[in-house]
SEBAKOL-10397 format. One record per residue (C-alpha): residue in three letters; x, y negated, z negated. Coordinates in steps of 0.02 Angstrom, whole numbers, always signed. Each point is the difference from the previous one (the first is absolute). Layout:
<rs>
   res        X        Y        Z
   ALA        X        Y        Z
...
</rs>
This chain:
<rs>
   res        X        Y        Z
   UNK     +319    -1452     +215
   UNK      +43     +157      +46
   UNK      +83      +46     -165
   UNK     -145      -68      -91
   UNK     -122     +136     +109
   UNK     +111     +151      -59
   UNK      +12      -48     -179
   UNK     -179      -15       +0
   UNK       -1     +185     +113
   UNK     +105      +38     -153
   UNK     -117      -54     -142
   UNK     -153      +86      +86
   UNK     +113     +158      +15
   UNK      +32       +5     -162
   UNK     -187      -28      -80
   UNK      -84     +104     +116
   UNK     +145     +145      -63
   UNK      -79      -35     -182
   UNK     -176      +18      +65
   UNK      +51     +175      +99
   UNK      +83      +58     -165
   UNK     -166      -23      -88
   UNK     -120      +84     +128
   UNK     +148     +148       -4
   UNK      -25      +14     -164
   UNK     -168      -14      -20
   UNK      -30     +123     +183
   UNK     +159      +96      +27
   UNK     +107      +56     -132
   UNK     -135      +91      -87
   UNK       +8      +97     +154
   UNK     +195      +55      +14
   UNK      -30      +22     -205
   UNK     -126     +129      +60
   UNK      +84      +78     +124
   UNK     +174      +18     -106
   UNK     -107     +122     -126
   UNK       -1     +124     +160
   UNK     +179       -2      +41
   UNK     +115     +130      -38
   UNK     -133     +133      +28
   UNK      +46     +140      +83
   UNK     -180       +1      +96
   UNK     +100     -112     +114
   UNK     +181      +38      +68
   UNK       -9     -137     +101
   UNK      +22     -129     -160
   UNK     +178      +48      -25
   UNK      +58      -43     +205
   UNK      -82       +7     +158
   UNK     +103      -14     +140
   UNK     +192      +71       +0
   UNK     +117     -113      +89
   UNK     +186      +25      +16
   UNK      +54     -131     -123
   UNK      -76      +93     -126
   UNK     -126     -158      -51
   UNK     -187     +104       +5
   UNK     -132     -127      +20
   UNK      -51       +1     -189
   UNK      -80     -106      -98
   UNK      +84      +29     -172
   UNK      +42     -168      -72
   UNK     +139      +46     -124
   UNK     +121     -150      +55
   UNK      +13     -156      +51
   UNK      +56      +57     +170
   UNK     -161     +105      +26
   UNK     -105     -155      -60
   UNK     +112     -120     +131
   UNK      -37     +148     +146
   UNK     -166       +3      -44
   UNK      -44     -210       +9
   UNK     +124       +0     +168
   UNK     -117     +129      +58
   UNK     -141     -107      +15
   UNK      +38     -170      -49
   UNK     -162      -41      -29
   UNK      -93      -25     -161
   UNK      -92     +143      +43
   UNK     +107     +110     -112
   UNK      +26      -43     -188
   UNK     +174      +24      -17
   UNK      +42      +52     -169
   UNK     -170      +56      -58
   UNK      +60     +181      +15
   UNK      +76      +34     -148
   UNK     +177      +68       +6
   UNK      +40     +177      -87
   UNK      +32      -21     -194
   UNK      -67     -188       -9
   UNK     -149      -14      -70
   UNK      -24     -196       +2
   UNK      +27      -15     +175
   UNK     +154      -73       -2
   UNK     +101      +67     +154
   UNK      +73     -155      +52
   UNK     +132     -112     -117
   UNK     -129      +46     -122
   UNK     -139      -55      +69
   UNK     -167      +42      -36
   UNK     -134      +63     +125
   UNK      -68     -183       +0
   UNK     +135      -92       +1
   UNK      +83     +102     +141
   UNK     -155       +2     +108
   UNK      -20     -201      -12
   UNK     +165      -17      +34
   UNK      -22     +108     +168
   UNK     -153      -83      +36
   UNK      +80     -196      -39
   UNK     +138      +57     +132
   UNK     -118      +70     +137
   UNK     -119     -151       -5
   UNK     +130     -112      +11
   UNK      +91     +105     +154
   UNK     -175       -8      +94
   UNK      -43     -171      -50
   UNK     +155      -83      +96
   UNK      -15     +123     +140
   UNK     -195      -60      +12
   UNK      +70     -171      -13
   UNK     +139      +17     +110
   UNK      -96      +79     +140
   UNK     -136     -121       +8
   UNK     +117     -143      +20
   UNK     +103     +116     +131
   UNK     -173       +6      +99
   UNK      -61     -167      -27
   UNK     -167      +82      -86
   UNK      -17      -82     -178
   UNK      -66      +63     -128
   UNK     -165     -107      -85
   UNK     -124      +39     -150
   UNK     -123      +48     +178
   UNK     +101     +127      +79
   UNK      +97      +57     -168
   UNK      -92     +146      -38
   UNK      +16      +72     +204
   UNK     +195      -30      -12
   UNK      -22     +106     -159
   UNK      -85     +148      +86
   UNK     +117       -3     +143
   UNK     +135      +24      -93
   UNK      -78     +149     -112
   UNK      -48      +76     +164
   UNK     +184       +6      +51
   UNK      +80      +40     -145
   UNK     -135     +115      -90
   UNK     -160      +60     +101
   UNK      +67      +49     +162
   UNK     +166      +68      -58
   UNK     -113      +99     -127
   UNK      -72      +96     +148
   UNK     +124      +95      +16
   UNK      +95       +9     -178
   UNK     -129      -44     -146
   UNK      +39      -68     -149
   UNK      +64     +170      -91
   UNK      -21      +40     -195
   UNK     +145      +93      -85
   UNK      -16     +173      +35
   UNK      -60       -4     +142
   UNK     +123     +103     +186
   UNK      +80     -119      +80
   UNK     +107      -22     +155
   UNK     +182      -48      +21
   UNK      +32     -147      -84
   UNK     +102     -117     +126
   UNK     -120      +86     +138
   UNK     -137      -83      -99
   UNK      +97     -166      -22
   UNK      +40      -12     +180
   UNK     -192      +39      +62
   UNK      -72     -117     -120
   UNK     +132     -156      +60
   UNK      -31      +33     +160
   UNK     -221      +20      -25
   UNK      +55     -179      -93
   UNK      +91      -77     +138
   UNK     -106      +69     +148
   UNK     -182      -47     -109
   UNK      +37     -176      -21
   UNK      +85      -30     +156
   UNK     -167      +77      +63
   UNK     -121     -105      -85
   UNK      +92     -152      +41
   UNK      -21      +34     +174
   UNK     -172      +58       -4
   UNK      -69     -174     -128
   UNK     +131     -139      +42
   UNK      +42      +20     +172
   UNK     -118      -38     +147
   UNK      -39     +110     +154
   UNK      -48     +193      +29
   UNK     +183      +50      +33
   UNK      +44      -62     -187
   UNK     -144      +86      -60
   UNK      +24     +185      +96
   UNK     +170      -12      -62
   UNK      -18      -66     -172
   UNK     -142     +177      -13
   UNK     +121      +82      +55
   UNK     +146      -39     -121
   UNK     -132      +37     -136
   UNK      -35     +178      +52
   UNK     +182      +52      +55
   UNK      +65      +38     -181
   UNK     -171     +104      -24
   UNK      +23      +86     +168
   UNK     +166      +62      -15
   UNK      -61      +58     -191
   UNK      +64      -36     -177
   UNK     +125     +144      -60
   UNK      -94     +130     -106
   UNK      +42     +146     -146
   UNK       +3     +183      +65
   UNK      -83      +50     -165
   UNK     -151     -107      -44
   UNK      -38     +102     -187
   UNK       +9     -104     -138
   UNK      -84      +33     -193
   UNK      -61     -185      +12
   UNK     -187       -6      +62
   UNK      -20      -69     +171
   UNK     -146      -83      -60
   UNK     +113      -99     -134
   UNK     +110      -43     +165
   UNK     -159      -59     +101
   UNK      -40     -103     -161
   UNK     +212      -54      -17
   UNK       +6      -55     +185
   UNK     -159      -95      +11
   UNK      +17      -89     -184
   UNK     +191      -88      +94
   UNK      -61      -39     +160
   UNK     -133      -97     -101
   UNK     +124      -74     -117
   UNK     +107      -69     +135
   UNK     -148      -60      +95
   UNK      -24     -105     -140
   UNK     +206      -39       -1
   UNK      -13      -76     +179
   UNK     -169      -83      -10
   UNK      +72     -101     -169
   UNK     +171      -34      +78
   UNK      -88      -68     +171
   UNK     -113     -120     -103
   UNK     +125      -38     -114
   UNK     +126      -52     +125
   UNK     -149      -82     +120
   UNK      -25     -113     -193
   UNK     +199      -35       -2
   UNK      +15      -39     +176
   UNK     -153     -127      -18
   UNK      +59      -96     -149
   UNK     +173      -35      +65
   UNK      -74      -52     +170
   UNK      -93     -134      -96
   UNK     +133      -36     -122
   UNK     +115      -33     +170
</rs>
């Protein structure tokens, strides 16, 4: 039974990925198309690097390789970023990844991330004994863009190319540990009975934002900051819509192999 949940975790992954990859499209890339017009301007300095650090990796966000690309995805793991919509230098098609276009790599990306967040819905709701239904799909679905996307985007916003930056691995860490801390929180504060879960479960939730997300000493860029506003709001909504399709989606799966058992 079990194995029959997380396939079906798997299969709602997987088409809520396709669904993502078509609001990204339709929402987001024609953003970081935008904002890719304004780099390499000399207006901002702050395009090039950011932050020094003493292994000589500046917190960029040039895409020329595959490693940048695979820095940038671990850097959020979230479908909040389209991967390989930033064209590399000298391809015109896109292709920066085993020849890949834009499309194809973003869908990929997006195919992988549903399916990573799918069985770690799954897998934590039958951890917790809290199943997941057509009813109370679409609130698993929010939950889990809260902790993964709107409160770790309080402190570190989804980011356009272009755009100062901090440390990379400072980033990483803060963001897996806003993660970690947010869900842990909300779990506390909606699943578990009594004030002391509550107080503590607030409390976990605002720790992360407390101690504060890691930020660039030189905030210039050439790219707007109204194109940014526009960026950061356009993929919080698109993986609002991510969750809220994997929650019901997997609340549908979970209900048909109930009655199928």
């Amino acid at each position: 039974m079990i194995v029959r949940y997380l396939l079906a975790a798997l299969v709602a992954g997987l088409f809520s990925g396709v669904l993502m990859t078509a609001a990204q499209e339709a929402r987001v890339v024609p953003l970081i198309l935008h904002a890719e017009e304004f780099e390499g301007d000399e207006a901002a300095p702050a395009t090039e690097g950011t932050t020094p650090s003493t292994d000589g990796a500046a917190a960029t966000h040039e895409h020329s390789s595959l490693g940048a690309v695979v820095l940038d995805v671990a850097a959020y793991l979230s479908p909040v970023s389209v991967a390989y919509a930033h064209d590399a230098e000298g391809h015109e098609d896109g292709g920066i990844m085993f020849g890949m276009s834009r499309f194809s790599g973003t869908l990929l990306a997006n195919l992988v991330t549903g399916a990573g967040f799918a069985l770690l819905l799954a897998g934590f709701s039958l951890v917790s004994g809290h199943p997941i239904t057509v009813a109370n799909g679409a609130l698993w679905g929010a939950a889990g863009w809260l902790a993964v996307h709107m409160l770790p985007a309080i402190g570190l916003p989804p980011e356009l190319p272009g755009f100062p930056a901090a440390d990379l691995t400072q980033r990483q860490i803060w963001w897996v540990a806003a993660v970690v801390l947010s869900a842990a929180g909300l779990y506390l504060l909606f699943l578990k009975p009594g004030i002391v879960a509550k107080i503590a479960g607030v409390v976990l939730i605002a720790a992360p934002q407390v101690y504060g997300a890691p930020q660039p000493s030189d905030i210039s860029s050439a790219v707007p900051a109204v194109l940014g506003a526009e960026f950061a709001v356009a993929a919080l909504a698109t993986t609002l819509f991510f969750w809220i399709v994997l929650g019901l989606s997997l609340g549908f799966a979970n209900e048909k192999i109930a009655k199928a058992a």
